[in-house]
Backbone as a printed PyTorch tensor [residue, N CA C, xyz], in Angstrom:
tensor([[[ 25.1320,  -6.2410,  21.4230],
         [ 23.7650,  -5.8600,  21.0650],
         [ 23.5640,  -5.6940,  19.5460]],

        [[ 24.4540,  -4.7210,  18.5280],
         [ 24.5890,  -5.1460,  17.1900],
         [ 24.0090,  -5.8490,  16.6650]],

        [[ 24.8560,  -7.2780,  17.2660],
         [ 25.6170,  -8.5810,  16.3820],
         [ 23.8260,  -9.3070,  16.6440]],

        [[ 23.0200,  -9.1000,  18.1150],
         [ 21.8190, -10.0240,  18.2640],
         [ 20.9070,  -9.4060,  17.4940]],

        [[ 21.3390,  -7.9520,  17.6800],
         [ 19.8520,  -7.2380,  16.3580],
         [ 20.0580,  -7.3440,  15.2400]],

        [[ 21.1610,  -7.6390,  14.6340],
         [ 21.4300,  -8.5080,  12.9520],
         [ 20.9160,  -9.6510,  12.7880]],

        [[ 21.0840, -10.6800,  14.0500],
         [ 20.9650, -11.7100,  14.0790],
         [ 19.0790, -12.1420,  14.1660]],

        [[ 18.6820, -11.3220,  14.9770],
         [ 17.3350, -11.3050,  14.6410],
         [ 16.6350, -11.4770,  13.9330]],

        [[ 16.9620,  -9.8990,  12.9310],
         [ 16.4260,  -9.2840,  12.0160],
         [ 16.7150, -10.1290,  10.9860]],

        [[ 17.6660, -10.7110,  10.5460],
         [ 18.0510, -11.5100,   9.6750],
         [ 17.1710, -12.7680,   9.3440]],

        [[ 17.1130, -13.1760,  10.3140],
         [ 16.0100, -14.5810,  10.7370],
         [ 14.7550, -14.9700,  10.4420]],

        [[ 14.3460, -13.2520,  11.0130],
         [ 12.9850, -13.0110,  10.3140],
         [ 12.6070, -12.8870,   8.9440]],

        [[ 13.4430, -12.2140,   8.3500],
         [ 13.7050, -11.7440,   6.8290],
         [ 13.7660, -12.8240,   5.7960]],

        [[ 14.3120, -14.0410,   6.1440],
         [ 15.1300, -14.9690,   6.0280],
         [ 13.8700, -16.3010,   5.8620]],

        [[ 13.5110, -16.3330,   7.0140],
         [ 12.7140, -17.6760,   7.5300],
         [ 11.1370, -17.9240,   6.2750]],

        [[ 10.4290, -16.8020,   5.8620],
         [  9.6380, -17.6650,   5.5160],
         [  9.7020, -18.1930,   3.8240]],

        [[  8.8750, -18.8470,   3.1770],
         [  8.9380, -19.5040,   2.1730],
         [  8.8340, -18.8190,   0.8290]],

        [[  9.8970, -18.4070,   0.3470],
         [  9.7650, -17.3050,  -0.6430],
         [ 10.7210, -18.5570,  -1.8080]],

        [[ 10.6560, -17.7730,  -2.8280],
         [ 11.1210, -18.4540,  -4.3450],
         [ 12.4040, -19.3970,  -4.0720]],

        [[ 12.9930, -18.0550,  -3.3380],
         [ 14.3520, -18.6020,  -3.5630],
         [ 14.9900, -19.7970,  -2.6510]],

        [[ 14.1970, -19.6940,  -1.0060],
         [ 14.2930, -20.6150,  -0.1460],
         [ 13.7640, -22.0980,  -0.9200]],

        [[ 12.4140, -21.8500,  -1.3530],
         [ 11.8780, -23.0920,  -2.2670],
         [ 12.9340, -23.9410,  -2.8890]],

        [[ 13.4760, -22.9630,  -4.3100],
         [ 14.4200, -23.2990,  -4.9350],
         [ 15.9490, -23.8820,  -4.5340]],

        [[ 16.1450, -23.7700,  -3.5150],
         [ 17.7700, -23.7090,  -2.7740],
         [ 16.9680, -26.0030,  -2.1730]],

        [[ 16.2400, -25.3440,  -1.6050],
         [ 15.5280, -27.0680,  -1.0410],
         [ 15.4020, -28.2610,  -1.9360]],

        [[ 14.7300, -27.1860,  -3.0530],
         [ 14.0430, -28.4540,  -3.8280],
         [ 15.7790, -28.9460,  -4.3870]],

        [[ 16.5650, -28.0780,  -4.9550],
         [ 17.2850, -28.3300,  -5.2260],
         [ 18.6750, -29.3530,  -4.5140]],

        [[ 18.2440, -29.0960,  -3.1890],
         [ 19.1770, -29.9200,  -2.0850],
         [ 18.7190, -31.4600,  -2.1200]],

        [[ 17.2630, -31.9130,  -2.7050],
         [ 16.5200, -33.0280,  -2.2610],
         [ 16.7370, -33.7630,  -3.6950]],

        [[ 16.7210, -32.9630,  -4.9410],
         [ 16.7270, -33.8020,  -6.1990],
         [ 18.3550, -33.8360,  -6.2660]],

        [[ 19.1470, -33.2490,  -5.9830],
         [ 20.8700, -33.1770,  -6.2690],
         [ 21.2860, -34.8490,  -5.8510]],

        [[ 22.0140, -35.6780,  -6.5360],
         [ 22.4260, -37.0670,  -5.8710],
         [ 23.2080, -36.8300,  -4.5300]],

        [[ 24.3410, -36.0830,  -4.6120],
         [ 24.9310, -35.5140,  -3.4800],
         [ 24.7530, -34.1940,  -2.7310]],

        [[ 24.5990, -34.1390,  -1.8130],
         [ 24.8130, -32.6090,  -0.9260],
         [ 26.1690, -31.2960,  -1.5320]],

        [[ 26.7030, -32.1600,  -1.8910],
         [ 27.6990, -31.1910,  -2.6920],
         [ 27.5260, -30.5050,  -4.2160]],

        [[ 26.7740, -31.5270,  -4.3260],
         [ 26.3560, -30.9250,  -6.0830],
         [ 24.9220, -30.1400,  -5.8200]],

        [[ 24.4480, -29.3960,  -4.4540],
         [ 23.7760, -28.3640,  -4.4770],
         [ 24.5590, -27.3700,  -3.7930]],

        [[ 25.8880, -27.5060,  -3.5380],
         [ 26.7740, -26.2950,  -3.1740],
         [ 26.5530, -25.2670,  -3.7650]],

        [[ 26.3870, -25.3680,  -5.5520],
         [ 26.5760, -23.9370,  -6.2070],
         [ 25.8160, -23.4180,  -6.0740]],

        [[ 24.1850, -24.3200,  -6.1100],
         [ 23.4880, -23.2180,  -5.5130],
         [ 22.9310, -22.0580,  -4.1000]],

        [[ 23.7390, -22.8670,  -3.2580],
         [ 23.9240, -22.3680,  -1.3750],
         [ 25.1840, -21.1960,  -1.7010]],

        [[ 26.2620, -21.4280,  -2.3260],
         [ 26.9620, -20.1900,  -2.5160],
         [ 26.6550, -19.3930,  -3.4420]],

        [[ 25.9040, -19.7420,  -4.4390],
         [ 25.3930, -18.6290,  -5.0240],
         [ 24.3740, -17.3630,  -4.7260]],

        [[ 23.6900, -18.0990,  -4.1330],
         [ 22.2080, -17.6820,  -3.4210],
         [ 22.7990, -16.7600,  -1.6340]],

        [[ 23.7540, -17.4660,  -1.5060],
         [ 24.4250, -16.7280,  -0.2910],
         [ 25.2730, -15.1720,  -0.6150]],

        [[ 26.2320, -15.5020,  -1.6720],
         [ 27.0190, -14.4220,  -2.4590],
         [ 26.2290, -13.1780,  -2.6550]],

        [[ 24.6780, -13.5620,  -3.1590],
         [ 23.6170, -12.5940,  -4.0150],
         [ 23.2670, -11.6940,  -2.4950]],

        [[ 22.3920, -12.5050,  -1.2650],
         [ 22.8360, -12.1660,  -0.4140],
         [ 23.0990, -11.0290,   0.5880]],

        [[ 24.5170, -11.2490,   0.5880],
         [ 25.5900, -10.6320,   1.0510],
         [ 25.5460,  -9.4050,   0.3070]],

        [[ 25.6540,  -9.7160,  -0.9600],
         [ 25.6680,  -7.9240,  -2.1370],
         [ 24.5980,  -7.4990,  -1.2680]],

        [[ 23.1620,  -8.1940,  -1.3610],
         [ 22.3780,  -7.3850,  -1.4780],
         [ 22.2740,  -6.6620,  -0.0380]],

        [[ 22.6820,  -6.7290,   1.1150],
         [ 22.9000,  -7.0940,   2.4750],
         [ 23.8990,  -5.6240,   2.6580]],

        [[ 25.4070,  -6.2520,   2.2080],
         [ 25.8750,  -4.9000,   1.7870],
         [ 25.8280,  -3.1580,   1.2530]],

        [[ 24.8210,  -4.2470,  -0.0110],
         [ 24.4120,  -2.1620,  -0.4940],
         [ 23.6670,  -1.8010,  -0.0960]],

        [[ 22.6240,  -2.5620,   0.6820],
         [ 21.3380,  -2.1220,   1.6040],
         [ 22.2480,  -1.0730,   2.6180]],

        [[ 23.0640,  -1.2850,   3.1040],
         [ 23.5800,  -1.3690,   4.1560],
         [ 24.8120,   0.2810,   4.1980]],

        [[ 25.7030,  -0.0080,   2.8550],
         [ 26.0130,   1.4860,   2.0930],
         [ 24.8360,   2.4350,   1.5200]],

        [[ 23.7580,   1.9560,   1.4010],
         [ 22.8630,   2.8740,   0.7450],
         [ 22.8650,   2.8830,  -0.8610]],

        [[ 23.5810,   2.0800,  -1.5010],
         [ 23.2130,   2.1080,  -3.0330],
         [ 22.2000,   1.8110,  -3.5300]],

        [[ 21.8920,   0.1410,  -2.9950],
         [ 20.7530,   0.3310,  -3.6590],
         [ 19.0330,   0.8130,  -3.6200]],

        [[ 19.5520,   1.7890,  -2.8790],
         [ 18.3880,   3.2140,  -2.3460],
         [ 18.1890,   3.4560,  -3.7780]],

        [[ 19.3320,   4.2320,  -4.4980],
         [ 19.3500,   4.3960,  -5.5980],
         [ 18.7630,   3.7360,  -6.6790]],

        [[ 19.1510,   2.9230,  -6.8210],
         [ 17.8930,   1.3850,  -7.8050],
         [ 17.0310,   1.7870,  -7.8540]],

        [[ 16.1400,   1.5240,  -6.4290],
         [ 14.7920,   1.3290,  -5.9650],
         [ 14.0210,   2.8480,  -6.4210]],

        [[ 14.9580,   3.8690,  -6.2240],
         [ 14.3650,   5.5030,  -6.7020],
         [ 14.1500,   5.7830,  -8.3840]],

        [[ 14.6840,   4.9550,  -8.8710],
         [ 14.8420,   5.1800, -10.6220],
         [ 13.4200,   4.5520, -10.9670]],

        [[ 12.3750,   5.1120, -11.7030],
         [ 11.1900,   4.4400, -11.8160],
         [ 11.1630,   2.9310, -12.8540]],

        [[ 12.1860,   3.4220, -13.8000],
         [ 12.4970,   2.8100, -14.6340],
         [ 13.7330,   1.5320, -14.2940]],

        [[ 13.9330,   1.7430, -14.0190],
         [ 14.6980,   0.4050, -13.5320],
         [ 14.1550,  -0.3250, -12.3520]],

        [[ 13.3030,  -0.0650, -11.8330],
         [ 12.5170,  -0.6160, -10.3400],
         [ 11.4100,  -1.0590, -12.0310]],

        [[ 10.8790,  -1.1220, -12.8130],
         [  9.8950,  -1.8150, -13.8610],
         [ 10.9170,  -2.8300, -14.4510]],

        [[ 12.0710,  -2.2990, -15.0860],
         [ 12.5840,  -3.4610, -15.3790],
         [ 12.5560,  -4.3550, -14.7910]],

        [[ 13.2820,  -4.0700, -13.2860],
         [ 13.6060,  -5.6480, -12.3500],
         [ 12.3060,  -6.0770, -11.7680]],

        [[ 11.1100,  -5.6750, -11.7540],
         [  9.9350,  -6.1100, -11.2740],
         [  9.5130,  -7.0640, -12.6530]],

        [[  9.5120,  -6.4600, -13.9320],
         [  9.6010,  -7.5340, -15.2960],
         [  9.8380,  -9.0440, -15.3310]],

        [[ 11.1890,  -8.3200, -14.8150],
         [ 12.2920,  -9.1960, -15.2020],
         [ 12.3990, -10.3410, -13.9890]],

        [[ 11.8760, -10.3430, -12.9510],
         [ 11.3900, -11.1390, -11.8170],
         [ 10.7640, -11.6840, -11.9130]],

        [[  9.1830, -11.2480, -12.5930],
         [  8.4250, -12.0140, -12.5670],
         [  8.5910, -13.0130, -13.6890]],

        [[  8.9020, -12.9540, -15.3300],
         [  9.4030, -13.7490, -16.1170],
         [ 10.4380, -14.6040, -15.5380]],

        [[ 11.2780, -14.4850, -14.3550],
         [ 12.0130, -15.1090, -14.2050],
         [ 11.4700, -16.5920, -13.1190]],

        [[ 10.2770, -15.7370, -12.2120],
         [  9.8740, -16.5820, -11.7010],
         [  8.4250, -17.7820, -12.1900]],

        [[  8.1500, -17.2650, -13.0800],
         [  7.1140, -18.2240, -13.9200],
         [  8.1940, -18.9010, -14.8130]],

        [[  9.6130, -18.8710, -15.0220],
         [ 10.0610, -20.0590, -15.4630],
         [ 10.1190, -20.8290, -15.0420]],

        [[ 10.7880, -20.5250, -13.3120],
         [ 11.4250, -21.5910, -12.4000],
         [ 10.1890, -22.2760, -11.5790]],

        [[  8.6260, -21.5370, -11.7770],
         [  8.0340, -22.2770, -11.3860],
         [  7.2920, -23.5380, -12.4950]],

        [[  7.1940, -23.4710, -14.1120],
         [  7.4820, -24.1500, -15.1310],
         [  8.0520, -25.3240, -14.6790]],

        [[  9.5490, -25.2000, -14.5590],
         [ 10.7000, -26.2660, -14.8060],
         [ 10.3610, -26.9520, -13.1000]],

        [[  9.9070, -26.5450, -12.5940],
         [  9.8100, -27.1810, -10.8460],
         [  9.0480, -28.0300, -11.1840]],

        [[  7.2700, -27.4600, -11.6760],
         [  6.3380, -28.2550, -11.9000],
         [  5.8880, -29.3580, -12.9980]],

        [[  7.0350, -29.3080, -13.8000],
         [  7.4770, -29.8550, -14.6890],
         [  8.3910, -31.3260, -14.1530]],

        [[  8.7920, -30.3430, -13.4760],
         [  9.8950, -31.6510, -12.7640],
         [  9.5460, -32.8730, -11.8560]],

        [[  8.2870, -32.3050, -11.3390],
         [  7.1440, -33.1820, -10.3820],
         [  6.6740, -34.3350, -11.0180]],

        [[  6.6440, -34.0890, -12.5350],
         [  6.2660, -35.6550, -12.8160],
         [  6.8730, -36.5960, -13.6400]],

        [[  8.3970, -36.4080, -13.1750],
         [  9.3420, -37.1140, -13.6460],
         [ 10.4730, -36.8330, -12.3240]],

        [[ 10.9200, -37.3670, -11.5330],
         [ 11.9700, -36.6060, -10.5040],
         [ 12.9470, -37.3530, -11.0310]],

        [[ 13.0490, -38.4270, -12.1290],
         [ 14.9000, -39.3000, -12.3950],
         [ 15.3610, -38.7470, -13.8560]],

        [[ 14.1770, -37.3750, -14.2080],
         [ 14.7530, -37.0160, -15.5690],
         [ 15.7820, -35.8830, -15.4210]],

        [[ 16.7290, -35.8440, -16.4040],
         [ 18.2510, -35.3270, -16.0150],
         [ 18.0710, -34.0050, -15.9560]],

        [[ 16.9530, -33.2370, -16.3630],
         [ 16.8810, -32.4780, -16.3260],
         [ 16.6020, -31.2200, -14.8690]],

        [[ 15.9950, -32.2080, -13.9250],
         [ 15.4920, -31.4240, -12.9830],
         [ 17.0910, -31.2630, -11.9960]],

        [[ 17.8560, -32.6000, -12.5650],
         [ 19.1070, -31.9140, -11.5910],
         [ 19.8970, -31.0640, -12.1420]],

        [[ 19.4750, -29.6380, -12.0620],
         [ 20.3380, -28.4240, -12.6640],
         [ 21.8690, -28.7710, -12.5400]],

        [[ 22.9110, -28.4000, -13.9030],
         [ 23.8140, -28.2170, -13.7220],
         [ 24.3670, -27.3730, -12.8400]],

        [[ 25.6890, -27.7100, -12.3210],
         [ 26.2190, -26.1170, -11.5610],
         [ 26.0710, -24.8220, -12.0380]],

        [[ 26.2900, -24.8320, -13.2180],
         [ 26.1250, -23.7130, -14.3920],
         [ 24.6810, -23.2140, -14.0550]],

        [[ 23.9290, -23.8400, -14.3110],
         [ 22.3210, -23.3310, -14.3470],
         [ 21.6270, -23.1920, -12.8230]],

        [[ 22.1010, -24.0340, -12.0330],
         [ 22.3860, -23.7040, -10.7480],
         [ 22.2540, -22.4240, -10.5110]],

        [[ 23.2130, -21.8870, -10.4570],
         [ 24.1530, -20.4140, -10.2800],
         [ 23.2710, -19.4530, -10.9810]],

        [[ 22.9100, -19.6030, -12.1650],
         [ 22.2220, -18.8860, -12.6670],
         [ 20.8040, -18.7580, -12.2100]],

        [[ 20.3110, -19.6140, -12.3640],
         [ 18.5330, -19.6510, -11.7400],
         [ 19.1020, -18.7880, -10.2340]],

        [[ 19.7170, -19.2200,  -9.2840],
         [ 19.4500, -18.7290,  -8.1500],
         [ 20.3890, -17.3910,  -7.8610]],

        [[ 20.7560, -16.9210,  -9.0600],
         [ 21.0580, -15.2470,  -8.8460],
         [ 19.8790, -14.2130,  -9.4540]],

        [[ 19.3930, -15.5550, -10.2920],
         [ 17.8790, -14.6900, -11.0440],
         [ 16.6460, -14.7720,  -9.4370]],

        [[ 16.7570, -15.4350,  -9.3810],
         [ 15.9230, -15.9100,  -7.8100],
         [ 16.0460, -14.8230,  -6.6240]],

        [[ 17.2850, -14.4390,  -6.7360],
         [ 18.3160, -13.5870,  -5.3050],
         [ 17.8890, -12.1110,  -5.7080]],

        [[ 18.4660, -11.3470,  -7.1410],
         [ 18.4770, -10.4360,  -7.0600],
         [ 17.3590, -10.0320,  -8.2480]],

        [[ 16.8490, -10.2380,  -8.7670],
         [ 15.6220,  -9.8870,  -9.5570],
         [ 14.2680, -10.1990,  -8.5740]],

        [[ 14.4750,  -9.8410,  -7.4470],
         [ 13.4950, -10.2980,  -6.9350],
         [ 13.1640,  -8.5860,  -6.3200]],

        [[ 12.4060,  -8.0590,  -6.4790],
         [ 12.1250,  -6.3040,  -6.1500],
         [ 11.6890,  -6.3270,  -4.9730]],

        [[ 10.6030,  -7.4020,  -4.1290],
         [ 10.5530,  -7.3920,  -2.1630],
         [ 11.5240,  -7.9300,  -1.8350]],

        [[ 12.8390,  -8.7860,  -2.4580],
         [ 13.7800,  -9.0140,  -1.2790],
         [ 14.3470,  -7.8830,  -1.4270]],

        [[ 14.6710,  -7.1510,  -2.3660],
         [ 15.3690,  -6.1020,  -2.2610],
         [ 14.5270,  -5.2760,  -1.8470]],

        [[ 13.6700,  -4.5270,  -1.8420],
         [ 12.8080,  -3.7290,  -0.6600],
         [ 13.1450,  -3.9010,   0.6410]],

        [[ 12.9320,  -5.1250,   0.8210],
         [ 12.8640,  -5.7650,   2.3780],
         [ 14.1500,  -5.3610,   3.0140]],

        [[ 15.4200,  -5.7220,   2.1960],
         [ 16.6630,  -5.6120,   2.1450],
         [ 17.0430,  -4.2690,   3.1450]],

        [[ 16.4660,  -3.2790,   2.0790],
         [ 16.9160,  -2.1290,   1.9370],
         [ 16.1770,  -1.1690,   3.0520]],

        [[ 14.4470,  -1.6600,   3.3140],
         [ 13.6630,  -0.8960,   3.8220],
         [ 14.0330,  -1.5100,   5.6710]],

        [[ 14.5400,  -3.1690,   5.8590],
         [ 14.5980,  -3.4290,   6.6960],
         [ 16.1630,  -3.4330,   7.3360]],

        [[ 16.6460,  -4.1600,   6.7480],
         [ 18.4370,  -4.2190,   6.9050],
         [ 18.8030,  -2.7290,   7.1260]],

        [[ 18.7420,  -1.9750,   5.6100],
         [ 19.0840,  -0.6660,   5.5630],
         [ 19.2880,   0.1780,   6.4340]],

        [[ 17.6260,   0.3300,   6.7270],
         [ 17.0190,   1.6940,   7.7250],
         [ 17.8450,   1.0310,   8.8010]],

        [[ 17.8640,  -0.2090,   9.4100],
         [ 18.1230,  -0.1050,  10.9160],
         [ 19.6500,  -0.2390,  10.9630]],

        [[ 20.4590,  -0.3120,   9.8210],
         [ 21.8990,   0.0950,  10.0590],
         [ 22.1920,   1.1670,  10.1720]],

        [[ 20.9740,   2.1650,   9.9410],
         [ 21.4200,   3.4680,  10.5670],
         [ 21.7070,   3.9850,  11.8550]],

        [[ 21.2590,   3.2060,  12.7180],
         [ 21.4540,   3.3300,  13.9900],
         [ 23.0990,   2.9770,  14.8590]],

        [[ 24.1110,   2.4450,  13.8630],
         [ 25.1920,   1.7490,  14.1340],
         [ 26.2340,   2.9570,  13.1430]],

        [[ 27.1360,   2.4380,  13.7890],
         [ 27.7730,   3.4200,  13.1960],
         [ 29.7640,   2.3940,  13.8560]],

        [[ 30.6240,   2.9000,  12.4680],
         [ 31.7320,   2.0150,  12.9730],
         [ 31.9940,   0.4450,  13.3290]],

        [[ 32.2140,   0.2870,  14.5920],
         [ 32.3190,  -1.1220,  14.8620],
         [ 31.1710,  -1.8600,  15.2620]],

        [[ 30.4290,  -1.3080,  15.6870],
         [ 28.7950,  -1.7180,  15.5250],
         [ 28.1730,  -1.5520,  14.4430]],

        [[ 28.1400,  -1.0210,  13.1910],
         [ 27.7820,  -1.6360,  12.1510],
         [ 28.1120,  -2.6500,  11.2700]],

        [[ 29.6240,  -2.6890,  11.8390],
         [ 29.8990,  -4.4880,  11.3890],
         [ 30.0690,  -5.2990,  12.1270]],

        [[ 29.4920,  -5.1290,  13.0600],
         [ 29.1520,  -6.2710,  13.6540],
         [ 27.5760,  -6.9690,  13.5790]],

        [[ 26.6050,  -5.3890,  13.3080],
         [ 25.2900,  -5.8900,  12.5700],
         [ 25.3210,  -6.0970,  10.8720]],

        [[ 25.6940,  -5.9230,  10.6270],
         [ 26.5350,  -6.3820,   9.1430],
         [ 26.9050,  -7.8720,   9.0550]],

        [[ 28.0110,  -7.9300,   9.9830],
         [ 28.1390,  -9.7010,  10.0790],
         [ 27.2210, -10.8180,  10.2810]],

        [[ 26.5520,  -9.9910,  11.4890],
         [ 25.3290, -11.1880,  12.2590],
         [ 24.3740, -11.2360,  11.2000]],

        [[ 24.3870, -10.5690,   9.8830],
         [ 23.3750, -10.7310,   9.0150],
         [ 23.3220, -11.4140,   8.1720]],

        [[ 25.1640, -11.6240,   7.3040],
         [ 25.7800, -11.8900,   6.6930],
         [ 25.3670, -13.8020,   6.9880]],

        [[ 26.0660, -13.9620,   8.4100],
         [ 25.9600, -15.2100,   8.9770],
         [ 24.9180, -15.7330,   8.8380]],

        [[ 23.7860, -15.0110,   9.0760],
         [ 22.6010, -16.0770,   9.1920],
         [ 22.1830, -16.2720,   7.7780]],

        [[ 22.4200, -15.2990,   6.6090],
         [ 22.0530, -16.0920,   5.4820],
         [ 23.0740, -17.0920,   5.1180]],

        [[ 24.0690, -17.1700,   4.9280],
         [ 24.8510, -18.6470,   4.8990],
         [ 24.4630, -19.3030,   5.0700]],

        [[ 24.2510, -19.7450,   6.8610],
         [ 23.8890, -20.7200,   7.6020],
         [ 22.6620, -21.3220,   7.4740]],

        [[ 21.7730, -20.1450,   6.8950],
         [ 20.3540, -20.6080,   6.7060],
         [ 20.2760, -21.5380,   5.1800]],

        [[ 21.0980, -20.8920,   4.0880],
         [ 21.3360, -21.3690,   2.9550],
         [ 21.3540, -23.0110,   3.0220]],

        [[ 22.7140, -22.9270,   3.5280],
         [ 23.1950, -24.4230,   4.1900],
         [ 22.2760, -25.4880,   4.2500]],

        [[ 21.5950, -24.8920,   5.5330],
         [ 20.7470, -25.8700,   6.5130],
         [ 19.4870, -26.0210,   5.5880]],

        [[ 18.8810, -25.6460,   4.9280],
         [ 17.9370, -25.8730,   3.6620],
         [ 18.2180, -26.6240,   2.8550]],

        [[ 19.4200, -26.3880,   2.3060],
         [ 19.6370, -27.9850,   1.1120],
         [ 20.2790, -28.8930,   1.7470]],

        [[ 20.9740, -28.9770,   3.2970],
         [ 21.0390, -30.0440,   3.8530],
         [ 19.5230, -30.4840,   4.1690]],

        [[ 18.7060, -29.8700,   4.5400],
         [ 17.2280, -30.4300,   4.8080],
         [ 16.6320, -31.3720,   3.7630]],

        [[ 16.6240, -30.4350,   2.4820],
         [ 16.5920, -31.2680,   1.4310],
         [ 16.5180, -32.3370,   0.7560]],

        [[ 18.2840, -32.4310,   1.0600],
         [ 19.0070, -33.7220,   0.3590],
         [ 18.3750, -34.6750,   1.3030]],

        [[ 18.3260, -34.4250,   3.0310],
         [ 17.7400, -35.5120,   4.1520],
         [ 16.4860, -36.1920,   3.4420]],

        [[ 15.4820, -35.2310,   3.1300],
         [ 14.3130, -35.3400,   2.6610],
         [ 14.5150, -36.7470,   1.3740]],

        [[ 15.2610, -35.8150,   0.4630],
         [ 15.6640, -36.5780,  -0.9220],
         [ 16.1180, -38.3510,  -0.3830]],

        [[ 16.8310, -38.2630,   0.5400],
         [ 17.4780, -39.1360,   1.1270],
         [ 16.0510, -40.8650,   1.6670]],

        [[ 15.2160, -39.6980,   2.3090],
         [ 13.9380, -40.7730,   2.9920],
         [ 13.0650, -41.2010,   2.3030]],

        [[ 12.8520, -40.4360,   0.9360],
         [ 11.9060, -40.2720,   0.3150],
         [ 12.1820, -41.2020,  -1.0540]],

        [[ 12.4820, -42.4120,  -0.7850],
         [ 13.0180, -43.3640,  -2.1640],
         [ 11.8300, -43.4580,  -3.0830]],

        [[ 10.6280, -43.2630,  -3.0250],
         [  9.8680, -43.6420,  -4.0020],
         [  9.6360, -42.2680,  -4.8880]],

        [[ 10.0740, -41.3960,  -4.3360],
         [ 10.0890, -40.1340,  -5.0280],
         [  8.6060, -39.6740,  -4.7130]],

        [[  7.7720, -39.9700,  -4.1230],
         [  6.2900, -39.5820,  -4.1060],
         [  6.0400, -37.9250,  -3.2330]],

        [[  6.9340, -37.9600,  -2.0890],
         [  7.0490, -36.8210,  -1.1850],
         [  7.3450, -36.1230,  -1.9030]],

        [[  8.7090, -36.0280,  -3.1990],
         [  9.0130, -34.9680,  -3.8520],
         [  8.4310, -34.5710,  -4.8530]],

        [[  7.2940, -35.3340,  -5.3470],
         [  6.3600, -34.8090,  -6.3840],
         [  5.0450, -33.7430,  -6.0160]],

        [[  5.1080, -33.7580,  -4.3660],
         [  4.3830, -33.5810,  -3.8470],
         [  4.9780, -31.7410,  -3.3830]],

        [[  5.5770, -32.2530,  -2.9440],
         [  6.6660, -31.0050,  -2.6540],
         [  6.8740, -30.0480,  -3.9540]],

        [[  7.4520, -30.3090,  -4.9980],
         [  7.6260, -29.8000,  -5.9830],
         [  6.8150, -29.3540,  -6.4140]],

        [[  5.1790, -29.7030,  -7.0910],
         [  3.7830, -29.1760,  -7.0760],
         [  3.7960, -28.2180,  -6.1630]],

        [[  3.3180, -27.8730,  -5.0060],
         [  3.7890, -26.8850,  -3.9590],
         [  4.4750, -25.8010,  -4.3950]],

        [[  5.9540, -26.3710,  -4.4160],
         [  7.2130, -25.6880,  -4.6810],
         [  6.5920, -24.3900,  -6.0910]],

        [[  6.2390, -25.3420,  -6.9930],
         [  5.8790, -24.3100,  -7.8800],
         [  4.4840, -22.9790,  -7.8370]],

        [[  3.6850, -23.9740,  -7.2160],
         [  2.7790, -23.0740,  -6.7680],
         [  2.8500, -22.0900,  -5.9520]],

        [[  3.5170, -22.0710,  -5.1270],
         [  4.1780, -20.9280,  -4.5230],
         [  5.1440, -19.7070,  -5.3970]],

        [[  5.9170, -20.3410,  -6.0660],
         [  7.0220, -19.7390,  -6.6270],
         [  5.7660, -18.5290,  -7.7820]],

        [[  4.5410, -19.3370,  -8.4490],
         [  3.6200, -18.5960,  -9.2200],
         [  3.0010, -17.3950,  -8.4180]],

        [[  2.8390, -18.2250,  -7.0660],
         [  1.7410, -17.2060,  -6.1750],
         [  2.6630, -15.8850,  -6.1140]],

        [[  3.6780, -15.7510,  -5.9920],
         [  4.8180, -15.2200,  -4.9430],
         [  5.0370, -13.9450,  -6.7940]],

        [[  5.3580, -14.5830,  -7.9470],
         [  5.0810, -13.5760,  -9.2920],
         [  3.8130, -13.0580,  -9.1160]],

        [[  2.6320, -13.3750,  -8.8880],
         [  1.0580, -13.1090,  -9.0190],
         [  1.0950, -11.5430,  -8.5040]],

        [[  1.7310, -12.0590,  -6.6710],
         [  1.9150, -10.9560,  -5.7030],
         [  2.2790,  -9.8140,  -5.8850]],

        [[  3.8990, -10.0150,  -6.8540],
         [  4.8520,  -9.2510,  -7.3700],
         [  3.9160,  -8.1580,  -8.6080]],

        [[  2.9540,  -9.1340,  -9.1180],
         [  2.3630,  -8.1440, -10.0770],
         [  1.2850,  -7.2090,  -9.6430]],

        [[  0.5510,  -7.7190,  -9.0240],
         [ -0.5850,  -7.0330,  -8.0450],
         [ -0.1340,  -5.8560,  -7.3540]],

        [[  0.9860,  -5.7470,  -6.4390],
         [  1.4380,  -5.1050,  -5.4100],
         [  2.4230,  -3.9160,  -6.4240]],

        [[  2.4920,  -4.0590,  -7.8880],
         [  3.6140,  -2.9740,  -8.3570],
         [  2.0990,  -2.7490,  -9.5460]],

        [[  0.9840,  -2.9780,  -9.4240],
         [  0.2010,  -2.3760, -10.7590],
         [ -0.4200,  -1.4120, -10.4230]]])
């Protein structure tokens, strides 16, 4: 019972179209290979897991209580996400310039800025994951721990494999200019939100 109410909850949390899901895709569809968007599926998975974890110990309760550091990372989110929506929509009208295929390096980076500067996944994290690991205790909390763990991986995964499929059908590049426009517009809407909802 745990392992299906992790597994749930996770899913939900997980499933709809937020920055970082965007980013993990677009990135699976412009990458030449499925492997050269690995860094960003383990990166974005790693971030995660932390965040999954301290939800889960209760640290980052702590964060979220400091007024001043809940402004920084709300700042520092939203600058982070009017870049990546910049360089997306930027990228829409050129998809063979070298630029839109992030290095591993920048990879990694964009999508830990994506993961954990983001102040509702960590809310969500903390207010949803958190609270209901209170109910577990011992070997039932890692087992809702795991089932949570799992589905962001798996979900990671299956997104920039979607992706690259996409990247794959889409030879004239027209779907991904299309997508990417989108991609960014969302990624803006999603900062807009972030500012509205903390002013």
């Amino acid at each position: 019972m745990p392992f299906l109410h992790g597994l749930l909850l996770a899913v939900g949390l997980i499933l709809p179209l937020g920055a970082q899901n965007v980013f993990i895709f677009s990135q699976g569809a412009l990458q030449t290979r499925f492997r050269m968007a690995l860094p960003v599926v383990i990166a974005a998975a790693i971030c995660d897991t932390l965040l999954i974890l301290l939800a889960i110990l209760g640290v980052s309760v702590l964060i979220i209580s400091i007024p001043v550091l809940k402004t920084i990372l709300i700042m520092a989110g939203v600058l982070f996400l009017a870049y990546i929506g910049w360089t997306t929509w930027r990228s829409a009208g050129d998809l063979q310039a070298s630029e839109v295929r992030y290095s591993p390096r920048k990879q990694i980076m964009l999508a830990v800025s994506v993961s954990l500067l983001n102040p509702h996944a960590i809310m969500d994290t903390i207010g949803v994951i958190g609270t209901s690991s209170l109910h577990y205790g011992g070997f039932d909390k890692g087992m809702f721990t795991a089932a949570c763990i799992l589905v962001s991986w798996l979900w990671f995964f299956t997104l920039a494999l979607a992706g690259r499929m996409l990247g794959r059908m889409d030879t004239s590049g027209r779907l991904m200019k299309v997508v990417n426009k989108l991609s960014a517009v969302l990624i803006w809407l999603s900062a807009v939100i972030m500012v509205a909802i903390n002013l």
